[in-house]
PQR file with spaces between the fields and no chain letter, atoms N, CA, C, O and H, PARSE charges and radii, in Angstrom:
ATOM       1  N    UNK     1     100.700   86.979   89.086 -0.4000 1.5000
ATOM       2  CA   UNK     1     100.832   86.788   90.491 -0.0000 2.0000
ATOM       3  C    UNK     1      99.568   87.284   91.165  0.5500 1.7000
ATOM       4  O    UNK     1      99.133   88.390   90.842 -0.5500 1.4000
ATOM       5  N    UNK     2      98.962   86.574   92.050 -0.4000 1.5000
ATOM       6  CA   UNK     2      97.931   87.157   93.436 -0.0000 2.0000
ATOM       7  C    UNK     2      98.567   87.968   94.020  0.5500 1.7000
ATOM       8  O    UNK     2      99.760   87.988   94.324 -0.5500 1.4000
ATOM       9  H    UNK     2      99.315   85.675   92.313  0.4000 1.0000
ATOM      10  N    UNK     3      97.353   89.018   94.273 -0.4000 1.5000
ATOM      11  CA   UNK     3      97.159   89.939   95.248 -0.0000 2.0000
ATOM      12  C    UNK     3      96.306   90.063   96.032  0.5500 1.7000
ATOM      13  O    UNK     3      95.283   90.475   95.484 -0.5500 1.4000
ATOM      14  H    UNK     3      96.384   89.002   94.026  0.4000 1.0000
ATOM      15  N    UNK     4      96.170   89.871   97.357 -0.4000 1.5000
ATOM      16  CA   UNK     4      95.454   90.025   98.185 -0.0000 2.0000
ATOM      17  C    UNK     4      95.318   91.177   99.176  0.5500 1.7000
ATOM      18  O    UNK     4      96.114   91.133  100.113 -0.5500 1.4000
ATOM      19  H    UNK     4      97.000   89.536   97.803  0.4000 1.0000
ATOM      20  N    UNK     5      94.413   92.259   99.147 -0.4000 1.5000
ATOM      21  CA   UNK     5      94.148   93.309  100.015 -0.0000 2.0000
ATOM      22  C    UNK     5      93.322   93.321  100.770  0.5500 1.7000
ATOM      23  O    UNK     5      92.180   93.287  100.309 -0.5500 1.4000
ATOM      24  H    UNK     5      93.766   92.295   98.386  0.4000 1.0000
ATOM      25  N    UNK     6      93.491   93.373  102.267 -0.4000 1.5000
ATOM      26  CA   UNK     6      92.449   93.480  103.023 -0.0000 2.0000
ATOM      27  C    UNK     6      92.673   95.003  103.148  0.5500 1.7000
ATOM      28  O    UNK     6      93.694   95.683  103.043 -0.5500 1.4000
ATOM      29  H    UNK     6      94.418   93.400  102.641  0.4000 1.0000
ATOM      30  N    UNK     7      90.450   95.542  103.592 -0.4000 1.5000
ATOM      31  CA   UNK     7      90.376   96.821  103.399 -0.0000 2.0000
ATOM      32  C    UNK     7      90.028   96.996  105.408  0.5500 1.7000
ATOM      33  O    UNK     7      89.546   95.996  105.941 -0.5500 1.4000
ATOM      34  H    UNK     7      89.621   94.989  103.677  0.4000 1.0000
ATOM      35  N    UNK     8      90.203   97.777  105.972 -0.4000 1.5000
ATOM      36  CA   UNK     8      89.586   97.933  106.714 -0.0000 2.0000
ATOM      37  C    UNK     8      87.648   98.296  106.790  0.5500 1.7000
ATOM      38  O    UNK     8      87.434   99.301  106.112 -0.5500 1.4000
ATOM      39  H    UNK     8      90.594   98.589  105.539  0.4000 1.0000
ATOM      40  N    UNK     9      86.708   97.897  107.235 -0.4000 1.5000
ATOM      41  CA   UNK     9      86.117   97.918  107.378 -0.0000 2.0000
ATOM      42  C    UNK     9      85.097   97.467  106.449  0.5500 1.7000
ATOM      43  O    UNK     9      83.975   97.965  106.362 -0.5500 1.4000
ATOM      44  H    UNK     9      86.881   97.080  107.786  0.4000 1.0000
ATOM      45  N    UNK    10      85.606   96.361  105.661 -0.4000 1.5000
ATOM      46  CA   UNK    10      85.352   95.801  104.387 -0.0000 2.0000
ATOM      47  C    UNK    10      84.805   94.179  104.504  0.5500 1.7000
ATOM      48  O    UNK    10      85.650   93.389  104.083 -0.5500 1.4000
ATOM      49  H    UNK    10      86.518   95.956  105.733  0.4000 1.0000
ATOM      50  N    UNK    11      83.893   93.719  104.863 -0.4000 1.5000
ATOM      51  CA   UNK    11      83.678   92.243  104.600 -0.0000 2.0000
ATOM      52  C    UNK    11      84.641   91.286  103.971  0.5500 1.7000
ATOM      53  O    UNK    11      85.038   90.228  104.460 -0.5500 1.4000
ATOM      54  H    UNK    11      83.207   94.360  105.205  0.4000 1.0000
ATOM      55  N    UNK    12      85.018   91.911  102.591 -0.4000 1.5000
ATOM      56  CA   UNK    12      85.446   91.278  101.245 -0.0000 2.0000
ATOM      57  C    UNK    12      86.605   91.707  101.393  0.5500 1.7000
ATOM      58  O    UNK    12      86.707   92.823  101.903 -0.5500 1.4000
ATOM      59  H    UNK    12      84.695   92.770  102.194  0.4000 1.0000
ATOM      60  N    UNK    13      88.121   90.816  100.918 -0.4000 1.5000
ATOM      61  CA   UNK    13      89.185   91.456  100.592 -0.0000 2.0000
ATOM      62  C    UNK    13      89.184   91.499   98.808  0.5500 1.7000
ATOM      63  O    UNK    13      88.553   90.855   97.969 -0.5500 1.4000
ATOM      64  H    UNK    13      88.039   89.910  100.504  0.4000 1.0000
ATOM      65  N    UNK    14      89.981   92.340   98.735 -0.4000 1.5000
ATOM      66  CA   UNK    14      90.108   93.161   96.977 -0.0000 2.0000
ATOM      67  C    UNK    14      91.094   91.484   96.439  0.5500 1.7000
ATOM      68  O    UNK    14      92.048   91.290   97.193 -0.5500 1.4000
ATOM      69  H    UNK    14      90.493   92.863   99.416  0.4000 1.0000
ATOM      70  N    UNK    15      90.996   90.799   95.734 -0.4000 1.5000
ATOM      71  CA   UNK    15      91.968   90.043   95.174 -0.0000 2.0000
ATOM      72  C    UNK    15      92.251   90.320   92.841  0.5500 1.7000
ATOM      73  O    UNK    15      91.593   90.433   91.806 -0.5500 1.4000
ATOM      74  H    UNK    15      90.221   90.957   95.122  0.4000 1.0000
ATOM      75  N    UNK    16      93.445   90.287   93.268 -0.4000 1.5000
ATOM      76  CA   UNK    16      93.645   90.850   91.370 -0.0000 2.0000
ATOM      77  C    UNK    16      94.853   89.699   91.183  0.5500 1.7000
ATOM      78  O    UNK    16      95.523   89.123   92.040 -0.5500 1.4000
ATOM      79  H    UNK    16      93.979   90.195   94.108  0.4000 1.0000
ATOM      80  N    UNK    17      94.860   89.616   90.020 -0.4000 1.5000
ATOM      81  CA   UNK    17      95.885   88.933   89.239 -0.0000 2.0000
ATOM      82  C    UNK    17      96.337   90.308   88.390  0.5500 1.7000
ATOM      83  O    UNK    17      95.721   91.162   87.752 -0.5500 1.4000
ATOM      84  H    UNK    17      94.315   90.084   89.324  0.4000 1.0000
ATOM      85  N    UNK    18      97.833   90.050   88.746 -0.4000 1.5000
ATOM      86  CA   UNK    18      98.791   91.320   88.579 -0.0000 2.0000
ATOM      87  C    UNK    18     100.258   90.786   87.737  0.5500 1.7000
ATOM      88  O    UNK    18     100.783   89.683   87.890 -0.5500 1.4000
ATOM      89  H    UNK    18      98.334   89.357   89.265  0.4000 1.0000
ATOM      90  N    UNK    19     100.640   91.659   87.014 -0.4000 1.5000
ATOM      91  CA   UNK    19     101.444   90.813   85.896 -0.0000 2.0000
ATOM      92  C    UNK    19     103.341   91.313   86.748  0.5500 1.7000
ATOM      93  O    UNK    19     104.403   90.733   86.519 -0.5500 1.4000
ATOM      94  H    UNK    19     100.214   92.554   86.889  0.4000 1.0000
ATOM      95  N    UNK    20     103.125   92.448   87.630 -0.4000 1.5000
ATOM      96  CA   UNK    20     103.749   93.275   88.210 -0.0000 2.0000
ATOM      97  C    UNK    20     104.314   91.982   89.241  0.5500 1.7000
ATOM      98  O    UNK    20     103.625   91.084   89.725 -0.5500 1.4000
ATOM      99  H    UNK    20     102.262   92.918   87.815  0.4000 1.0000
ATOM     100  N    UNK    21     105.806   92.208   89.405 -0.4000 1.5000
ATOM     101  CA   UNK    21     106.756   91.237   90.008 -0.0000 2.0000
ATOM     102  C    UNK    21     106.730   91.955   91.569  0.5500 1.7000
ATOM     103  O    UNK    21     106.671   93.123   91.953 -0.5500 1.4000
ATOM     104  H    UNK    21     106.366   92.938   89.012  0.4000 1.0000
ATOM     105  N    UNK    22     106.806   90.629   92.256 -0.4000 1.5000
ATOM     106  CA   UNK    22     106.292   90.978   94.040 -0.0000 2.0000
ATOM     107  C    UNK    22     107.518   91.904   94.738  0.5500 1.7000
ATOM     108  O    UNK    22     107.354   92.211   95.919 -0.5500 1.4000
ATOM     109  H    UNK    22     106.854   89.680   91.944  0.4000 1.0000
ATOM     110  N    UNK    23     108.623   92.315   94.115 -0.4000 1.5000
ATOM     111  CA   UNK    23     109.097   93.445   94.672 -0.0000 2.0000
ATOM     112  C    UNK    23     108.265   94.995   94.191  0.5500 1.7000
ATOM     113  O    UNK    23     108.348   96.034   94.846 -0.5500 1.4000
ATOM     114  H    UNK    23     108.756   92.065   93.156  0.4000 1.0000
ATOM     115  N    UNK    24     107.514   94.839   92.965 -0.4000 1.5000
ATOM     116  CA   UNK    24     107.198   95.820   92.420 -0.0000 2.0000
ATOM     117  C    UNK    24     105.948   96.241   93.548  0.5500 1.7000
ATOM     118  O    UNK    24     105.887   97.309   94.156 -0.5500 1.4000
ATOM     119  H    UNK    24     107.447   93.995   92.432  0.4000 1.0000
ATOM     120  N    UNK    25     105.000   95.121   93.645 -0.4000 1.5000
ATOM     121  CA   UNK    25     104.056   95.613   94.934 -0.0000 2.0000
ATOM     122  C    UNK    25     104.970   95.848   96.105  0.5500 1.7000
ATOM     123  O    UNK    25     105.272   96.989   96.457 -0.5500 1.4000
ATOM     124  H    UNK    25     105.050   94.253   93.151  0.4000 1.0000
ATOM     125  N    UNK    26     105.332   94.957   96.601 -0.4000 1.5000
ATOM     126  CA   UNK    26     106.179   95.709   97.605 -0.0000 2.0000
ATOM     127  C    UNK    26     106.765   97.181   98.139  0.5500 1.7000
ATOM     128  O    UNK    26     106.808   97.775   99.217 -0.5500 1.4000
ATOM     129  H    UNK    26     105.087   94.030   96.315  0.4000 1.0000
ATOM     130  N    UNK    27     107.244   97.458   96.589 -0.4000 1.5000
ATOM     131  CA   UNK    27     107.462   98.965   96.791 -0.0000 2.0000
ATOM     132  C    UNK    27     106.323   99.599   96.410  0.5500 1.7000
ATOM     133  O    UNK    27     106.414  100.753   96.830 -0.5500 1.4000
ATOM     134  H    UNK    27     107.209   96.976   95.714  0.4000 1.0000
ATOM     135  N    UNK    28     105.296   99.445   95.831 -0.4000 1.5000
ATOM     136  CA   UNK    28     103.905  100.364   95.751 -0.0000 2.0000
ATOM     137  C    UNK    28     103.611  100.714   97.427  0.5500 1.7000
ATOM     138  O    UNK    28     103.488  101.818   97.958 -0.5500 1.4000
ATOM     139  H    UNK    28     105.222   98.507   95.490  0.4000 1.0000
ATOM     140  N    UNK    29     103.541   99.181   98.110 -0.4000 1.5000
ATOM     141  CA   UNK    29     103.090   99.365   99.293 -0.0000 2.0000
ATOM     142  C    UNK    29     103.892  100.393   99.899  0.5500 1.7000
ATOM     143  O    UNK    29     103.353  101.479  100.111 -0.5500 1.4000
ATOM     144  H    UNK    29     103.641   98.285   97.679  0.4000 1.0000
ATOM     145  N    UNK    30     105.001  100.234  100.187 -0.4000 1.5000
ATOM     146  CA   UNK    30     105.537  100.957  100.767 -0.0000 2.0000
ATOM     147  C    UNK    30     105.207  102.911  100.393  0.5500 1.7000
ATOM     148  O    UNK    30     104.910  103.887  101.082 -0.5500 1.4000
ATOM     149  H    UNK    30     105.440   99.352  100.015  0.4000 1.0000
ATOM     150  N    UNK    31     105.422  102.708   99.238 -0.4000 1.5000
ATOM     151  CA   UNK    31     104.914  104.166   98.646 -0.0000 2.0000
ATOM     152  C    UNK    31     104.298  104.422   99.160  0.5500 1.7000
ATOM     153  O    UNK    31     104.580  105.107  100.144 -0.5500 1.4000
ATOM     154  H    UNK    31     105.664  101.915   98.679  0.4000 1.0000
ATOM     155  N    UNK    32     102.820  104.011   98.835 -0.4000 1.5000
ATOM     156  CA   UNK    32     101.673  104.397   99.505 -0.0000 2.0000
ATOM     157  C    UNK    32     101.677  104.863  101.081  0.5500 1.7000
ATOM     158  O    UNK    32     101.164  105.872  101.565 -0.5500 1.4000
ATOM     159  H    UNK    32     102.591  103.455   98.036  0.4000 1.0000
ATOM     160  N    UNK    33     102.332  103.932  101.660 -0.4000 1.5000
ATOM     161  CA   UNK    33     102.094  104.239  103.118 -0.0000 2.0000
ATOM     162  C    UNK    33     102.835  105.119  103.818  0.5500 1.7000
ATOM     163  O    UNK    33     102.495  105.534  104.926 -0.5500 1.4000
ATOM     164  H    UNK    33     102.748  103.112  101.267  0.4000 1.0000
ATOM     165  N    UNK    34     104.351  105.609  102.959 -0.4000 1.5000
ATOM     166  CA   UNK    34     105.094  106.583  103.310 -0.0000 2.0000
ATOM     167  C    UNK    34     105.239  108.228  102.746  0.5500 1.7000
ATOM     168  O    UNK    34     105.824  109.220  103.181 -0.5500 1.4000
ATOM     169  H    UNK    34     104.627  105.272  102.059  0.4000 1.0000
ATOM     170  N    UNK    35     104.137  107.869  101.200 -0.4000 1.5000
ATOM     171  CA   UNK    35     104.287  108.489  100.298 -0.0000 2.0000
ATOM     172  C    UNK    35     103.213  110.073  100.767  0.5500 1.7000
ATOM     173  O    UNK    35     102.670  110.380  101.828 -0.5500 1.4000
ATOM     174  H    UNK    35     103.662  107.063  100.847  0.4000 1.0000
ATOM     175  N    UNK    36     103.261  110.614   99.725 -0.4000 1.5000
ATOM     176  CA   UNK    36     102.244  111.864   99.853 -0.0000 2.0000
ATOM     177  C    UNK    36     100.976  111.959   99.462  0.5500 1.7000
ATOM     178  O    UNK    36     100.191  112.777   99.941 -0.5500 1.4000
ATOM     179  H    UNK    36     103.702  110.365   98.862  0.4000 1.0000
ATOM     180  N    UNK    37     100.498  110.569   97.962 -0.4000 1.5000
ATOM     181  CA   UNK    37      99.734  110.873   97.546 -0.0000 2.0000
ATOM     182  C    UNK    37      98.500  109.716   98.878  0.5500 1.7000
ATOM     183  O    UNK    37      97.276  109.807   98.975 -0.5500 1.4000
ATOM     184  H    UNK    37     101.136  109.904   97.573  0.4000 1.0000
ATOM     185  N    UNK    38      99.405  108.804   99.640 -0.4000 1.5000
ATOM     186  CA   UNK    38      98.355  108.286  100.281 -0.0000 2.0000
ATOM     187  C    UNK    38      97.814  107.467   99.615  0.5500 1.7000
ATOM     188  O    UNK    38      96.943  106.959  100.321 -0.5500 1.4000
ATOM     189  H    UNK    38     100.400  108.730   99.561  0.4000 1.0000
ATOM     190  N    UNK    39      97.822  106.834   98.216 -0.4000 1.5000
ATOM     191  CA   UNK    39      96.851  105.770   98.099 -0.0000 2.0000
ATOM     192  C    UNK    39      97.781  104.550   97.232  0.5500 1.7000
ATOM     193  O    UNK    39      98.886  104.775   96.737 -0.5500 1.4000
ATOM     194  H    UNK    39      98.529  107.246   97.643  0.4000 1.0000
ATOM     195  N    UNK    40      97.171  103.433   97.190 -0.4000 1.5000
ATOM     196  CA   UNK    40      97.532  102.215   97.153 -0.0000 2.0000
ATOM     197  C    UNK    40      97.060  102.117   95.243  0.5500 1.7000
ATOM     198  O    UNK    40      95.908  102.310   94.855 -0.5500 1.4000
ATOM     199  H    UNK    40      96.274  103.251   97.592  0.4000 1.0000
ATOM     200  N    UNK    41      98.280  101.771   94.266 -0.4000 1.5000
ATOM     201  CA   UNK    41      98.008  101.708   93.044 -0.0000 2.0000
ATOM     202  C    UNK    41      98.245  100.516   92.452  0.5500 1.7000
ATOM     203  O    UNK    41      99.448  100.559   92.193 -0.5500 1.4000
ATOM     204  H    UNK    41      99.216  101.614   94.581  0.4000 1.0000
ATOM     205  N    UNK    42      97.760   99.332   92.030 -0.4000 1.5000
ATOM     206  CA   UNK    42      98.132   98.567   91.068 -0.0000 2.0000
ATOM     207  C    UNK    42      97.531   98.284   90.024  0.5500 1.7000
ATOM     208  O    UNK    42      96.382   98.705   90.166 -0.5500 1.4000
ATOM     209  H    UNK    42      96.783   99.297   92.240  0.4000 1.0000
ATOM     210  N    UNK    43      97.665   97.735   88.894 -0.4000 1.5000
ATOM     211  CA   UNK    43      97.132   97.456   87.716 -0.0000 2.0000
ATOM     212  C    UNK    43      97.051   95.999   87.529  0.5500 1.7000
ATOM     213  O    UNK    43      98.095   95.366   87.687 -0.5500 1.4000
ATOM     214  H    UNK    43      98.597   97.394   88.779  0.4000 1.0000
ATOM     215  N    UNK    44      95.734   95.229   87.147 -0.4000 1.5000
ATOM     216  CA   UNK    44      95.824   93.640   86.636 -0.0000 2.0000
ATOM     217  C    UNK    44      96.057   93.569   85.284  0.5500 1.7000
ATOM     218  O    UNK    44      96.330   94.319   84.346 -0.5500 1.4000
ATOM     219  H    UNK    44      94.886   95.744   87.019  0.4000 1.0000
ATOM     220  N    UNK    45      95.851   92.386   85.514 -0.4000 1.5000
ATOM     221  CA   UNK    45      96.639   91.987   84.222 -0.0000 2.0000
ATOM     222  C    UNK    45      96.165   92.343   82.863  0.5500 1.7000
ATOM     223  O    UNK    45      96.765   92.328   81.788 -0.5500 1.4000
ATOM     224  H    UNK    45      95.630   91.777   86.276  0.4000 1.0000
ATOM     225  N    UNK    46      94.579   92.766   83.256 -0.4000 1.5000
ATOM     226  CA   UNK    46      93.758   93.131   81.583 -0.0000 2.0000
ATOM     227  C    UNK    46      93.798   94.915   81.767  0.5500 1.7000
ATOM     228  O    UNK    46      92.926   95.560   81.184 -0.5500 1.4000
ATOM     229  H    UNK    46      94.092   92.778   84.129  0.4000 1.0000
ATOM     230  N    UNK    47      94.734   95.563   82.508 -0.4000 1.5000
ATOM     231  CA   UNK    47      95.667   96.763   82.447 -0.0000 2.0000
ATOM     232  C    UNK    47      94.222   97.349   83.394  0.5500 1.7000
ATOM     233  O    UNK    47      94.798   98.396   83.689 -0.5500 1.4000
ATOM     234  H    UNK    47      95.443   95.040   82.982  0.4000 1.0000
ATOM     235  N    UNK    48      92.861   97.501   84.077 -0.4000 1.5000
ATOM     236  CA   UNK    48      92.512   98.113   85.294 -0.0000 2.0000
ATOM     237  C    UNK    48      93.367   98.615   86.492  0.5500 1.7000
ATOM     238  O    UNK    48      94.310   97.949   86.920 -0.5500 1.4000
ATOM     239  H    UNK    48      92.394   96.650   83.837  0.4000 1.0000
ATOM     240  N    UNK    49      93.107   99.474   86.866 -0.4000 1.5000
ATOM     241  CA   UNK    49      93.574   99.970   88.104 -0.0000 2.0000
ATOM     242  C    UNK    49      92.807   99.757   89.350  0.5500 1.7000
ATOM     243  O    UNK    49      91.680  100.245   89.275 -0.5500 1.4000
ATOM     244  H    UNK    49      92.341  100.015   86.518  0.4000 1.0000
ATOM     245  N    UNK    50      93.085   99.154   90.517 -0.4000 1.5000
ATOM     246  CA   UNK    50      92.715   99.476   91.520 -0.0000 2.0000
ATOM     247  C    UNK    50      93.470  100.077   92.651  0.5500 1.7000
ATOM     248  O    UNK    50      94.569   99.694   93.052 -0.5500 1.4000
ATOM     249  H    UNK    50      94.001   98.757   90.578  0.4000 1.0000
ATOM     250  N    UNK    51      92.840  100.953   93.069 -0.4000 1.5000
ATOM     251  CA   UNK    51      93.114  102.129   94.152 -0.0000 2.0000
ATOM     252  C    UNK    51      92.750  101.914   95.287  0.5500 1.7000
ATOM     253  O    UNK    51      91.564  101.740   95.566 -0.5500 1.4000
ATOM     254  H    UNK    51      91.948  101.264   92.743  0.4000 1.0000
ATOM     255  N    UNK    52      93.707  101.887   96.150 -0.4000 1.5000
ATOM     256  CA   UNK    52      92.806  101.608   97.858 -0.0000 2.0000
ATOM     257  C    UNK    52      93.980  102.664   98.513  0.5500 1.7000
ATOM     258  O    UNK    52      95.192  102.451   98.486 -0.5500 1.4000
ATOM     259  H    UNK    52      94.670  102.029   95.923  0.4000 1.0000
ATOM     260  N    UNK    53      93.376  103.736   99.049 -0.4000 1.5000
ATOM     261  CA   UNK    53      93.431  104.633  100.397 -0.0000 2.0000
ATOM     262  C    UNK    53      94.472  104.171  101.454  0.5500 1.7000
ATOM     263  O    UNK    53      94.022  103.385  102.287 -0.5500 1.4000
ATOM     264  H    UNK    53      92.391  103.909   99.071  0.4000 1.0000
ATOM     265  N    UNK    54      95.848  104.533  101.582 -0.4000 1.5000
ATOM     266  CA   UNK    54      96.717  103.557  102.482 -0.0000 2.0000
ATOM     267  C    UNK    54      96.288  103.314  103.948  0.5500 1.7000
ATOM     268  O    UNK    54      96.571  102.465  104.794 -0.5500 1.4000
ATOM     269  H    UNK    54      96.213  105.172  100.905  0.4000 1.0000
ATOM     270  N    UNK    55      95.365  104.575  103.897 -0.4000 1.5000
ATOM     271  CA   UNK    55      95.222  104.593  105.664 -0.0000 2.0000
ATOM     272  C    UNK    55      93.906  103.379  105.657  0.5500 1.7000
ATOM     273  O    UNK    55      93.427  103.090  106.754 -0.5500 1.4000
ATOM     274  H    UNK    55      95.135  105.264  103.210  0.4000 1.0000
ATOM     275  N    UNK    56      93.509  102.888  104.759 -0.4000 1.5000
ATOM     276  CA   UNK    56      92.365  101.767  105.023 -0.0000 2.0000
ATOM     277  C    UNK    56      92.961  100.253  104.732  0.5500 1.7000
ATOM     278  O    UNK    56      92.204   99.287  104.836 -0.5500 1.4000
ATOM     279  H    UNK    56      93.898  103.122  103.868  0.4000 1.0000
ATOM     280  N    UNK    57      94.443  100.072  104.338 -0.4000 1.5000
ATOM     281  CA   UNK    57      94.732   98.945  104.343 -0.0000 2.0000
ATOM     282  C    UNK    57      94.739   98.627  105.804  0.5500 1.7000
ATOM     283  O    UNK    57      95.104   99.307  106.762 -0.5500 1.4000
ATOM     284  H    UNK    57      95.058  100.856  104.254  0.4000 1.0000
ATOM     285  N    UNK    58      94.057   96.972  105.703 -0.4000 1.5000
ATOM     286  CA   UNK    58      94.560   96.442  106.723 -0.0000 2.0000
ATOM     287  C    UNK    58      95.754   95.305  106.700  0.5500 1.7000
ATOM     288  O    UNK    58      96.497   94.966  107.621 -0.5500 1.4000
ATOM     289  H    UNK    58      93.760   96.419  104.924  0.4000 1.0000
ATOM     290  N    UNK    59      95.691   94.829  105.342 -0.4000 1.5000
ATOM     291  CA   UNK    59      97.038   93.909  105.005 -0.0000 2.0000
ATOM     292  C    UNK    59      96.796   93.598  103.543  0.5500 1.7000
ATOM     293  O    UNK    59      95.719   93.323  103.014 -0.5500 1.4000
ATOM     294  H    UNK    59      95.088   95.105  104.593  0.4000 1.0000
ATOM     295  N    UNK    60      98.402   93.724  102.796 -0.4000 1.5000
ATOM     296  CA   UNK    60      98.568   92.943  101.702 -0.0000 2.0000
ATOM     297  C    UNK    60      99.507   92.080  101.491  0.5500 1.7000
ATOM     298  O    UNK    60     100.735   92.155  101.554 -0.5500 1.4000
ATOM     299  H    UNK    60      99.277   93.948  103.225  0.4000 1.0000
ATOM     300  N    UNK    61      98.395   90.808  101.095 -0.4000 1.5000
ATOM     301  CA   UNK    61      99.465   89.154  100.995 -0.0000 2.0000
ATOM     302  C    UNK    61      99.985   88.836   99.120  0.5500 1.7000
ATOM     303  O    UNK    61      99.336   88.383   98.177 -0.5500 1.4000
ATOM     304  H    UNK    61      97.398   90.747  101.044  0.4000 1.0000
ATOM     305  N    UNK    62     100.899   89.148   99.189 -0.4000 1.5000
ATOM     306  CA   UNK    62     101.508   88.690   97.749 -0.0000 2.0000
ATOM     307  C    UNK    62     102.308   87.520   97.817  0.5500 1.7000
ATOM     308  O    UNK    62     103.266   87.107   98.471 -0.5500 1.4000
ATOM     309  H    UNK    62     101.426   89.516   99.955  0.4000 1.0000
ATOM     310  N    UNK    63     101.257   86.981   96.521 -0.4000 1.5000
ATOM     311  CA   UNK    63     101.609   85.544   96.275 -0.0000 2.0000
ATOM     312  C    UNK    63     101.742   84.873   94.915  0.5500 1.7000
ATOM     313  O    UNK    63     101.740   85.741   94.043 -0.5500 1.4000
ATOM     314  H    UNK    63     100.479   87.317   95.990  0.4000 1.0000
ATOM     315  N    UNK    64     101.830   83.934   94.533 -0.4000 1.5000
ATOM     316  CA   UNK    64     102.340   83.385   93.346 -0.0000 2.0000
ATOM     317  C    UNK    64     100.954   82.649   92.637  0.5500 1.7000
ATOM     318  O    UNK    64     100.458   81.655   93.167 -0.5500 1.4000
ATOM     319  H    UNK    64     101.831   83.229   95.242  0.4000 1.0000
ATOM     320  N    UNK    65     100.664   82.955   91.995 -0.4000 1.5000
ATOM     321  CA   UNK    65      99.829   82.648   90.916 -0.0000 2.0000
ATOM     322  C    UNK    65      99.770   80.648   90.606  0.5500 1.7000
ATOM     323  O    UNK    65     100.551   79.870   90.057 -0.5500 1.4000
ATOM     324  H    UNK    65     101.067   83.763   91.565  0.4000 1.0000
ATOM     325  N    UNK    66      98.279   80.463   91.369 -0.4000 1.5000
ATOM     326  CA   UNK    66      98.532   79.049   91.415 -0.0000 2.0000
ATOM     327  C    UNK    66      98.258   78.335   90.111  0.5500 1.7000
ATOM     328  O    UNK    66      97.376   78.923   89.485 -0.5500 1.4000
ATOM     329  H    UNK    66      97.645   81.094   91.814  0.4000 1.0000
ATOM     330  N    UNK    67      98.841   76.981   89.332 -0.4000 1.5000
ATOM     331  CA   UNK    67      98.812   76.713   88.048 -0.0000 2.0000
ATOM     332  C    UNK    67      97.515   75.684   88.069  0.5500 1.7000
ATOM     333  O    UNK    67      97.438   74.673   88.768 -0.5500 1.4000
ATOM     334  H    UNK    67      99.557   76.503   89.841  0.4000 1.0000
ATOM     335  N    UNK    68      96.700   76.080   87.317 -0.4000 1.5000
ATOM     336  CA   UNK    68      95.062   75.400   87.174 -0.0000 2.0000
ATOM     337  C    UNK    68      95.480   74.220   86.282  0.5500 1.7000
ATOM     338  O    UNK    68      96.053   74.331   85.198 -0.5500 1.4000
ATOM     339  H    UNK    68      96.763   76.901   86.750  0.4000 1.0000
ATOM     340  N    UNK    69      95.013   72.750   87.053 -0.4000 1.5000
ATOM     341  CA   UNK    69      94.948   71.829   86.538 -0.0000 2.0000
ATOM     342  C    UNK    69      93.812   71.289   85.666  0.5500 1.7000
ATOM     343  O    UNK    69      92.676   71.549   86.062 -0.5500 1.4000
ATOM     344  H    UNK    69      94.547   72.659   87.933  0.4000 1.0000
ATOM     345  N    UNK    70      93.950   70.538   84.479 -0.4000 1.5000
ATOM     346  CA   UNK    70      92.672   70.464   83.816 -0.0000 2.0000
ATOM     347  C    UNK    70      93.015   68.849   83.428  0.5500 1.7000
ATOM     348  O    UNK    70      94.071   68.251   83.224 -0.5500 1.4000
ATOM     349  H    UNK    70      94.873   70.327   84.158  0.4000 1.0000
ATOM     350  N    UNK    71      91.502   68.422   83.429 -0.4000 1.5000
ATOM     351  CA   UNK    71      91.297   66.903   82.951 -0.0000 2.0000
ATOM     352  C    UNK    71      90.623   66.667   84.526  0.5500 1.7000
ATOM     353  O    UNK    71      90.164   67.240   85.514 -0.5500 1.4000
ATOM     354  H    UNK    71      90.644   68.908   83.594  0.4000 1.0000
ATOM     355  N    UNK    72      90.957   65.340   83.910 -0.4000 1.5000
ATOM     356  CA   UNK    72      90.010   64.034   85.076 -0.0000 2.0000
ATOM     357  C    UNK    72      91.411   63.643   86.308  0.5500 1.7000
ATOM     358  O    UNK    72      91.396   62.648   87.033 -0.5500 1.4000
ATOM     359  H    UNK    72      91.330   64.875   83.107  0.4000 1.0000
ATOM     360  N    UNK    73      92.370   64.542   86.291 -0.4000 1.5000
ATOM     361  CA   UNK    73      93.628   63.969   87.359 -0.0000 2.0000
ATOM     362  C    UNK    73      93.632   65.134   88.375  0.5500 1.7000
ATOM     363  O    UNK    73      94.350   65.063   89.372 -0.5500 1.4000
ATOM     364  H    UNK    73      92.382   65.350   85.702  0.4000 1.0000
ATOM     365  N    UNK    74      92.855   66.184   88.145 -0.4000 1.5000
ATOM     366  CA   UNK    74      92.793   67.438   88.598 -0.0000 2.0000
ATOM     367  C    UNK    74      91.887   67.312   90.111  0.5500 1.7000
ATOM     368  O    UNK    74      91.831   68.235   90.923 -0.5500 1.4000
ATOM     369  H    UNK    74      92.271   66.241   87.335  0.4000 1.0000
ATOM     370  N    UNK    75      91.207   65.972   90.286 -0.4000 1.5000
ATOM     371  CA   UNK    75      90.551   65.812   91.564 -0.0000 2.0000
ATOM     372  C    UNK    75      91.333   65.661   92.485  0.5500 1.7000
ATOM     373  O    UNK    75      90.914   65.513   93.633 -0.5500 1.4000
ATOM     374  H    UNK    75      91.253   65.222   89.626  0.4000 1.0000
């Protein structure tokens, strides 16, 4: 599944492919933003971590992992 993080004050948003089911971010988010340790945790799919600071999210869009077409029908 996509993940999309916008950072505050960031040009670029963070995007990962995450093997983690969209209630599972869901409740990270929430963690994070209610939690103690303050920061934003997920893991992709080749098991990295990325960490983002809750107080610098500006939004995260979770979404479904689009299926890549291949050949000459794919135009």
């Amino acid at each position: 599944m996509e993940v999309k993080i916008g950072v505050q004050h960031a040009n670029r948003e963070l995007v990962l492919e995450s093997e983690q089911t969209p209630e599972e971010v869901q409740s990270a988010v929430s963690e994070a933003l209610t939690g103690e340790t303050g920061l934003l945790t997920l893991t992709d799919e080749k098991g990295r971590r990325v960490i983002v600071p809750a107080d610098r999210l500006a939004y995260v869009e979770i979404g479904e992992t689009a299926i890549r077409k291949v050949g000459f029908g794919a135009v």
